[in-house]
N, C-alpha and C positions, 0 to 999 in steps of 0.2 A: 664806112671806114671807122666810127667813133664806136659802132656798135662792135664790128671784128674786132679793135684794138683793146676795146673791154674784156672783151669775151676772152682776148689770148691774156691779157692780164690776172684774170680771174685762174687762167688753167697754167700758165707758167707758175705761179704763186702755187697752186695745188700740189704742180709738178717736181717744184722744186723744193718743197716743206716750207711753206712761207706763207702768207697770209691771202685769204680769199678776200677782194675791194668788195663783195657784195655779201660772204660769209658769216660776217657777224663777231670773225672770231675774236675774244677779248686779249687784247694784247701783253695786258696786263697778267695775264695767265702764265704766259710764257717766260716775262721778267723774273713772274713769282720760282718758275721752276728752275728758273738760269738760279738766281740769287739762292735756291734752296740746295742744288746741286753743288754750288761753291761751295756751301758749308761743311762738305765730305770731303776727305782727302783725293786727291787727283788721281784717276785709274791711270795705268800705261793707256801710249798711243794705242796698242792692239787691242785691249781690254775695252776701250773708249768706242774705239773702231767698230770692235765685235756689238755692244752695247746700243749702239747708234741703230745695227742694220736689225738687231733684234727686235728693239722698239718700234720701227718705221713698219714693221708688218709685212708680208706678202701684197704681192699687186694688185692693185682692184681693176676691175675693168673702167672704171671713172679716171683713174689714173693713167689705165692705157688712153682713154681718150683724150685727155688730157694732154699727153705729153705728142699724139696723131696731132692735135689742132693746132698747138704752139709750131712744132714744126712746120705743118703745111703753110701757115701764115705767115714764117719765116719765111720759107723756101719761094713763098710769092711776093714776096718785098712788101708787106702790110705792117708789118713791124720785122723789129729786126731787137736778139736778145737783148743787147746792151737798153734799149728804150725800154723790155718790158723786166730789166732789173732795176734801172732807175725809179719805174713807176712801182715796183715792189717796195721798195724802199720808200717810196715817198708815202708810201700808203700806212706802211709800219710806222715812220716815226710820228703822223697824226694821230695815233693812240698814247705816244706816250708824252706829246703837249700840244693839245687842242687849243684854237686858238678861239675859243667861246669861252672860257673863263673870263678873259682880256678884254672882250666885248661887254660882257655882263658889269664884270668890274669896274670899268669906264661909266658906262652908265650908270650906275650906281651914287658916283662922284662926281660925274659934270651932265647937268640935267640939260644941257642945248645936245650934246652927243646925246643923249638917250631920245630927245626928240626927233634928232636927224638919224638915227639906227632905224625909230619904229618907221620914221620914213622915204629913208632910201638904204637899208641895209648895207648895201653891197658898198655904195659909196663913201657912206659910215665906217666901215671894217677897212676901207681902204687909207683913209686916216690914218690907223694902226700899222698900213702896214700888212693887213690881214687880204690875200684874194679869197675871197666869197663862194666864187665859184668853185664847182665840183672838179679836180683833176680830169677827172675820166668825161666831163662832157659840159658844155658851160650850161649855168642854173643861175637862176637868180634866187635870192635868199631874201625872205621877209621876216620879220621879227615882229613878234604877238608879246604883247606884257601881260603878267598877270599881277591883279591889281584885287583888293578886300571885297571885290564884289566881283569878280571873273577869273577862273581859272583856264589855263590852257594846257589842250593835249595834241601831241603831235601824230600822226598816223599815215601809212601808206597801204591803203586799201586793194592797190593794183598790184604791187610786186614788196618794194621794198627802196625808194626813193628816200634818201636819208641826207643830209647836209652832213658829209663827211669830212669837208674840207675845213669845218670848226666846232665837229663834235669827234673826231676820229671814225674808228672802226665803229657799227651799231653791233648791238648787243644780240645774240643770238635771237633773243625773244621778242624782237621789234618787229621781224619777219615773218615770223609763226603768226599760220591762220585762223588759231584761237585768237590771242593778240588784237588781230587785224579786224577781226567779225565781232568780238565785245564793245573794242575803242569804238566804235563807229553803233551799236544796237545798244548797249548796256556799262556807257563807259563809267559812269560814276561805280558798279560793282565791279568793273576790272579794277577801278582802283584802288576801291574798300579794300575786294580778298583779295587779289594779287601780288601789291606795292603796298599794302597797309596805310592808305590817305583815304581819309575821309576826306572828301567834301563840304561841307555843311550845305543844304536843302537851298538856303537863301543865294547862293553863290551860284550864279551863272557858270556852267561848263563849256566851252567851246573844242569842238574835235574838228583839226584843219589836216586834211587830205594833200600829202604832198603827189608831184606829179613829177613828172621825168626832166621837166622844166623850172619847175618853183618848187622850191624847201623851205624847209620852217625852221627856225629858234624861238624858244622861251625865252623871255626874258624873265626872271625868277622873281620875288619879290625881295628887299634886301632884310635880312636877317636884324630883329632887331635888340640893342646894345652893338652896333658897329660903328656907330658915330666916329669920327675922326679916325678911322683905321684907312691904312695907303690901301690903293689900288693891289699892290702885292699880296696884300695881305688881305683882301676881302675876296681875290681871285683864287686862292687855295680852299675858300667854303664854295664854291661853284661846283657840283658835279655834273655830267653826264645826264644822271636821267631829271633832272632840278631842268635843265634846259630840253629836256625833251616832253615834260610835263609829268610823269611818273612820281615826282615826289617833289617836296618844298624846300 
């Protein structure tokens, strides 16, 4: 059941121009184009209309299957639209406020939370307010710090196993089997040439294997001159790949 309801989630999102939960796609892309498009005077409804079907391309046969498996799954009471637009949408707004900034920046300012995070994540983030778990299948979430003598990288070596539920969407390139076969054979030169981090030699590297069941967060090191800054305000330096281990 968790796996078909995934599976129609990923192909209604396809089906309908909307975001793939295992795609990668950055959501942020899309804001960029909305917010660039406003800046143009406004076509006619028809002009708009014509514009919309031009860009959306001719059918692919991924599409056709796409829109064959959302139906069948429909048509067999496995899900039903209304669930798999909620879940479209639930999946969209976790790219545009991920709830691991809030985590990181917590920790950062009350050092018993950062103790009880690296030791029971999920229970931690629930403090917040934050579920842990993955929407699409429950995960348990552990939190790795990186500290002046160990750095951490996160990695899904089997498919693409990602803590979506408090990094958002992942990034295209977290999936690619370049990616996945460096982090794991040669990961300090994925991060030299790739993401431009060096390591330094002396610094222990750790690369954690997420699995279908357990996901990972970085906890970053806190930037320093942040002394006395709010929580608010130390949670807008937290990125995405800072907690995924790709950069500091």
């Amino acid at each position: 059941g968790e796996v078909a309801a995934a599976a129609a989630t990923n192909a209604f999102a396809r089906a309908a121009g909307g975001t793939d939960a295992n795609a990668g796609t950055d959501a942020e892309a899309f804001w960029a184009d909305h917010d660039h498009a406003h800046a143009h005077a406004h076509a006619s409804r028809e002009e708009a209309e014509a514009a919309a079907i031009d860009e959306e391309g001719p059918e692919t046969p991924a599409r056709r299957l796409a829109d064959a498996l959302v139906a069948a799954l429909v048509d067999r009471g496995v899900v039903t639209r209304d669930e798999l637009r909620t879940t479209v949408e639930k999946l969209d707004s976790l790219s545009r406020e991920p709830a691991g900034p809030r985590l990181v920046a917590r920790a950062w300012v009350d050092d018993g939370f950062r103790r009880r995070l690296l030791t029971d994540a999920t229970s931690a983030a629930a403090e917040l307010g934050i579920v842990a778990a993955n929407s699409t299948a429950p995960t348990v979430l552990t939190v790795v710090e990186n500290t002046a003598d160990i750095h951490n990288l996160l990695v899904c070596t089997l498919c693409s196993c990602y803590p979506l539920s408090v990094l958002g969407l992942s990034p295209p390139w977290y999936k690619s089997r370049v990616f996945r076969a460096r982090a794991v054979r040669r990961p300090r030169e994925l991060l030299r040439d790739e993401f431009g981090l060096a390591i330094p030699d002396h610094v222990a590297l750790r690369v954690h294997d997420s699995t279908a069941d357990l996901r990972y967060l970085v906890l970053p090191r806190r930037p320093a001159g942040t002394e006395g800054w709010s929580e608010e305000r130390l949670a807008k330096l937290v990125t995405r790949d800072t907690m995924i281990g790709v950069a500091e």
